[in-house]
N, CA and C atoms as an extended XYZ file, in Angstrom:
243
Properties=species:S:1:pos:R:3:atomname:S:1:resname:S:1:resid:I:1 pbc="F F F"
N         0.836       -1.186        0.000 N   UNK     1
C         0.000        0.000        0.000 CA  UNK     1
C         0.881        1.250        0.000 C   UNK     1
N         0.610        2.356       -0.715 N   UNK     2
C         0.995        3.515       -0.678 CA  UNK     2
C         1.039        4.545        0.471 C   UNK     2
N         1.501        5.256        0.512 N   UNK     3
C         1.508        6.266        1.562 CA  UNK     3
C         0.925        7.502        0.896 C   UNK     3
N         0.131        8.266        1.192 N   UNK     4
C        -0.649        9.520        0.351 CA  UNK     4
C        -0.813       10.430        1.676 C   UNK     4
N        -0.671       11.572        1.314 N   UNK     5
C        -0.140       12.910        2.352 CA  UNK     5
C        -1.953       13.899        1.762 C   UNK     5
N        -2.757       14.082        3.112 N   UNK     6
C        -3.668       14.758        2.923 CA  UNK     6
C        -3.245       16.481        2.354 C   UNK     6
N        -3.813       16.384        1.258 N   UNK     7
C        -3.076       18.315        1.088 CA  UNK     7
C        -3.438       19.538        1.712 C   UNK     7
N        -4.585       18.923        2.759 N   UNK     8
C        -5.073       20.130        3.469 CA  UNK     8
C        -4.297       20.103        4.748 C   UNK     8
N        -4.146       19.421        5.506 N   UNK     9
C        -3.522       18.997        6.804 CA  UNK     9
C        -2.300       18.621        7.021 C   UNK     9
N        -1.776       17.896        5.851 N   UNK    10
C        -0.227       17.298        5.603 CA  UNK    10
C        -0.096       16.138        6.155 C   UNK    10
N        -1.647       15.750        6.521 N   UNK    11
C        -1.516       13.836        7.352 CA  UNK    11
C        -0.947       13.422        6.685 C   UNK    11
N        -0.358       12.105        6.525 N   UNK    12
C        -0.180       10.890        6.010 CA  UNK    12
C        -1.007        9.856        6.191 C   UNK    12
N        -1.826        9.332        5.501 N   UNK    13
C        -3.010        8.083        5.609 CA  UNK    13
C        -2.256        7.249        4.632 C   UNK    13
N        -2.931        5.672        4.467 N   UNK    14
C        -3.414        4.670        3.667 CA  UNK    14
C        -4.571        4.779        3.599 C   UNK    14
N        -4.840        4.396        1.897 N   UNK    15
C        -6.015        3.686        1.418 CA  UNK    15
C        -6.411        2.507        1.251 C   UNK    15
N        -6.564        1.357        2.472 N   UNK    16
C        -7.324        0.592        2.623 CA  UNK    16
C        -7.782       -0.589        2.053 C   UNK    16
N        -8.932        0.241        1.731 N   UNK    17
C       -10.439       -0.465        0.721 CA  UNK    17
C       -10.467        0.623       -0.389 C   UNK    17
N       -10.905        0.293       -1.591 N   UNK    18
C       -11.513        0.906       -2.573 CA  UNK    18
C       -12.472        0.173       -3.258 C   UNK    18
N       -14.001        0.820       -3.865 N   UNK    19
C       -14.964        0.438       -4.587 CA  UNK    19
C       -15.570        0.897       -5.152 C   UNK    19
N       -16.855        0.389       -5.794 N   UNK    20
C       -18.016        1.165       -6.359 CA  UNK    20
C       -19.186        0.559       -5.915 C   UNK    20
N       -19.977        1.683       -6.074 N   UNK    21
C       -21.496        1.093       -4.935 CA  UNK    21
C       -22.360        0.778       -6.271 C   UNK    21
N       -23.880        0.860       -6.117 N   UNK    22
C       -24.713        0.561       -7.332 CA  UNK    22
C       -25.196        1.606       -7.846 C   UNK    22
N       -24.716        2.749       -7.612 N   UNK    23
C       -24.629        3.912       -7.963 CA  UNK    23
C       -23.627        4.015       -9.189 C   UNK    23
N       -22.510        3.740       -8.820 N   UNK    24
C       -21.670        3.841       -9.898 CA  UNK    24
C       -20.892        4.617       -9.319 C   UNK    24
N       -20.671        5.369       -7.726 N   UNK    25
C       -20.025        6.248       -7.125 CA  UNK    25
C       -18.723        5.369       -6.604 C   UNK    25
N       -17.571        5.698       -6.767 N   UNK    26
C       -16.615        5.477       -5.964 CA  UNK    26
C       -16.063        5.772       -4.839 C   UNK    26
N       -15.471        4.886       -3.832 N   UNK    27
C       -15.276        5.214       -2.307 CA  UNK    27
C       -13.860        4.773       -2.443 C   UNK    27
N       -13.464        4.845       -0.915 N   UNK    28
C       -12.143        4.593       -0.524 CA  UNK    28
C       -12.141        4.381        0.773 C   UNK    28
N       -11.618        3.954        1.577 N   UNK    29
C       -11.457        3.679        3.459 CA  UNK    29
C       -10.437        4.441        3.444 C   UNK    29
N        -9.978        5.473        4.761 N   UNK    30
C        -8.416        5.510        5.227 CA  UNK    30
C        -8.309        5.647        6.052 C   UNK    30
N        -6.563        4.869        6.796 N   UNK    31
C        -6.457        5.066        7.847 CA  UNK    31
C        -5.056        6.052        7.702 C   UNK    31
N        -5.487        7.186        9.278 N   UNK    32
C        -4.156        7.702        9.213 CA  UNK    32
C        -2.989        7.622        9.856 C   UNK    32
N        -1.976        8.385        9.598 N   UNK    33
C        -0.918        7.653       10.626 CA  UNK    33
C        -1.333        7.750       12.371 C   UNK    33
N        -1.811        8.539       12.440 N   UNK    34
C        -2.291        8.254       13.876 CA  UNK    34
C        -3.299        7.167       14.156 C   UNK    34
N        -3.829        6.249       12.937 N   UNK    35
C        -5.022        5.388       13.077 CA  UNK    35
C        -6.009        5.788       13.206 C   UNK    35
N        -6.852        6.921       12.738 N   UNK    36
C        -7.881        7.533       12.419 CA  UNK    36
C        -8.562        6.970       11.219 C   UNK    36
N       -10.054        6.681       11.333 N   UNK    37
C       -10.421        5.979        9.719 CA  UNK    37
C       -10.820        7.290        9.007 C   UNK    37
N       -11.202        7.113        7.598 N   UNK    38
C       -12.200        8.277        7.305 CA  UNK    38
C       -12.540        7.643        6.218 C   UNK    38
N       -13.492        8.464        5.586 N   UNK    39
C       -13.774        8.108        3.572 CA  UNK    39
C       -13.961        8.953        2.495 C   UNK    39
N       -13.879        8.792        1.667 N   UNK    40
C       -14.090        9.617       -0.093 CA  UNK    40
C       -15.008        9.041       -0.828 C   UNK    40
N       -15.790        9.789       -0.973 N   UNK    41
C       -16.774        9.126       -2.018 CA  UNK    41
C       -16.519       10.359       -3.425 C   UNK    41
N       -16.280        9.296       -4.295 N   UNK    42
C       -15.960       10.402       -5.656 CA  UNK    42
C       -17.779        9.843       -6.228 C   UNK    42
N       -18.571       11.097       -6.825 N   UNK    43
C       -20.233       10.648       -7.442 CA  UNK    43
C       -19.709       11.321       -8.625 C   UNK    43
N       -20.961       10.194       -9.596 N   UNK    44
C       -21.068       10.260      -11.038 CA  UNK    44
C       -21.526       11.962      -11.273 C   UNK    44
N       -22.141       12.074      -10.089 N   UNK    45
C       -22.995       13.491      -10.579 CA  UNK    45
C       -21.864       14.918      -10.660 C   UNK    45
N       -20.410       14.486       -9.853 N   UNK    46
C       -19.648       15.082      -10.080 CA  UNK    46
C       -18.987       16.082       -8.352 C   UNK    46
N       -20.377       15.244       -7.754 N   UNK    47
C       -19.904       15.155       -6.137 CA  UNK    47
C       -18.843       14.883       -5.077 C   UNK    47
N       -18.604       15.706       -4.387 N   UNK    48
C       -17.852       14.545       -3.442 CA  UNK    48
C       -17.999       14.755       -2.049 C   UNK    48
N       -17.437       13.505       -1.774 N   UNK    49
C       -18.141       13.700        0.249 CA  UNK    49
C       -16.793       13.266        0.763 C   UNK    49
N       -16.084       13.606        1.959 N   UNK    50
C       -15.353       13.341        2.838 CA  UNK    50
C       -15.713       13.485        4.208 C   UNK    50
N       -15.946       11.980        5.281 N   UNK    51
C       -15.637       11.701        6.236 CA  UNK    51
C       -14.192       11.801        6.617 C   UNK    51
N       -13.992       12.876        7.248 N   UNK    52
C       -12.308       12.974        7.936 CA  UNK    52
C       -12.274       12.925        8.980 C   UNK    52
N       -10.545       12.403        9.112 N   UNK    53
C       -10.325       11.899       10.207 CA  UNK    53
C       -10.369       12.295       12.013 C   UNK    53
N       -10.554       13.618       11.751 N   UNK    54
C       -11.115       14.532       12.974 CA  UNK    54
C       -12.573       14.450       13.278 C   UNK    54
N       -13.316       13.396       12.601 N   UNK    55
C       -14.726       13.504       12.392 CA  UNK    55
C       -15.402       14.372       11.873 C   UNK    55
N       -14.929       15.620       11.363 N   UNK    56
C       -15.616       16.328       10.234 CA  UNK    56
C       -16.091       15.843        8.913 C   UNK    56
N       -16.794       16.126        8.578 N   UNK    57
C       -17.490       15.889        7.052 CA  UNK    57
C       -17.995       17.318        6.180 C   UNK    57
N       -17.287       16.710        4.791 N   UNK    58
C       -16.827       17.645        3.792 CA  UNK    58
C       -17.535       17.342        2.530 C   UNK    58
N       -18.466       18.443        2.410 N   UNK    59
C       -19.371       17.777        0.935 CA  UNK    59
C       -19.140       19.192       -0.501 C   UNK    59
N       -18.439       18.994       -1.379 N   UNK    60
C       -18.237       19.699       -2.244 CA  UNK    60
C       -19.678       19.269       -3.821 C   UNK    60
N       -20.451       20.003       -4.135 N   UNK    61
C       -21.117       19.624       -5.472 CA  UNK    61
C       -20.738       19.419       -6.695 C   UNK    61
N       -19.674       20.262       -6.983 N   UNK    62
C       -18.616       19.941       -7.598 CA  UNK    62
C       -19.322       21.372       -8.546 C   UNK    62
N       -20.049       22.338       -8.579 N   UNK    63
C       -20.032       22.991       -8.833 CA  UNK    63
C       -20.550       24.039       -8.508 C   UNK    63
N       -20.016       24.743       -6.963 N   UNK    64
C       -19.561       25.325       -6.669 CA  UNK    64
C       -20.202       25.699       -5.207 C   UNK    64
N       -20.310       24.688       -4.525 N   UNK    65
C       -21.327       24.829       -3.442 CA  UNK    65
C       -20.687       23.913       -2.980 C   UNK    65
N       -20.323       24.137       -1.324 N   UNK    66
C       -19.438       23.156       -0.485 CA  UNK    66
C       -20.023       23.395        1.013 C   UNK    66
N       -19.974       22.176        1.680 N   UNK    67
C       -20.906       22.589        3.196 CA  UNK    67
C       -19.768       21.772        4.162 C   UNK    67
N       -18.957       22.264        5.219 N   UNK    68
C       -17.633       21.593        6.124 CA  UNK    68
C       -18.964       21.423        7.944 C   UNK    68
N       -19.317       20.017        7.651 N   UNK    69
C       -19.434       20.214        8.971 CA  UNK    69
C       -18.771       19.995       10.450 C   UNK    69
N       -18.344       20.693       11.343 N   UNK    70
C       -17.610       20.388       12.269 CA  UNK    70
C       -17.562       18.795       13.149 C   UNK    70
N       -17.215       18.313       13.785 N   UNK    71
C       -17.621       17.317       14.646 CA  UNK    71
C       -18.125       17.554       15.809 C   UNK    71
N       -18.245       19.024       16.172 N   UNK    72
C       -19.557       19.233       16.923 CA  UNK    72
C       -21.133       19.667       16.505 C   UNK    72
N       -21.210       19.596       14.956 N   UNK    73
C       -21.992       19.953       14.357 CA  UNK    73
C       -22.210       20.981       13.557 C   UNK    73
N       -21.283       22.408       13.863 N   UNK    74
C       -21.202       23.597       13.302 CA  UNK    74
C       -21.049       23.359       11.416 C   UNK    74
N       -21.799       24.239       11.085 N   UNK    75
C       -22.263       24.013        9.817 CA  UNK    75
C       -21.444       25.114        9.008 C   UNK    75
N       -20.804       25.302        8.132 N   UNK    76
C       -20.334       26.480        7.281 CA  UNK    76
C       -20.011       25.771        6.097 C   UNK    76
N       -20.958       26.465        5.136 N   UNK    77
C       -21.691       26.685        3.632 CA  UNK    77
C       -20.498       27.963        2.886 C   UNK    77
N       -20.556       27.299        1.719 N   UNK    78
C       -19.604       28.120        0.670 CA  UNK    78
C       -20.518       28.647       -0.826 C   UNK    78
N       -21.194       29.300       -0.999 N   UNK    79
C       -21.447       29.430       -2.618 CA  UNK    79
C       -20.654       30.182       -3.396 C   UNK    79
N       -20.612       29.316       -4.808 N   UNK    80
C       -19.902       30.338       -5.681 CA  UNK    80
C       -18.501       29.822       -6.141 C   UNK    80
N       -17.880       29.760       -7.153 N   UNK    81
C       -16.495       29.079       -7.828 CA  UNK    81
C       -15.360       30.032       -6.806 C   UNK    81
């Protein structure tokens, strides 16, 4: 397995698992070097979602609308390229 360096944070994770659901969307598992899991879902529609390893979750539309929710819940919304 590879070693891949998060570009926002500078973690270092592995990728795991990789698949496709019946969607046709692709995922990934990772663990990081501290042993944190998280996931990536790449969507056909041009989506993407990240479960990270701090427990935040990261949903980009892929055109141009992004929502970071905290792991205490705090919500902050992006519109616009």
């Amino acid at each position: 397995m590879s070693t891949n360096e998060n570009e926002n944070t500078g973690e270092r994770y592995i990728i795991t698992a990789t698949g496709t659901n019946a969607l046709g969307n692709r995922w990934d598992h990772r663990v990081s070097e501290h042993g944190a899991h998280g996931y990536h879902y790449s969507n056909q529609n041009g989506s993407s979602y990240y479960y990270n390893f701090d427990g935040s979750r990261y949903y980009n539309d892929g055109r141009g609308y992004s929502r970071l929710t905290s792991p205490e819940g705090k919500v902050t919304e992006t519109y616009g390229k």
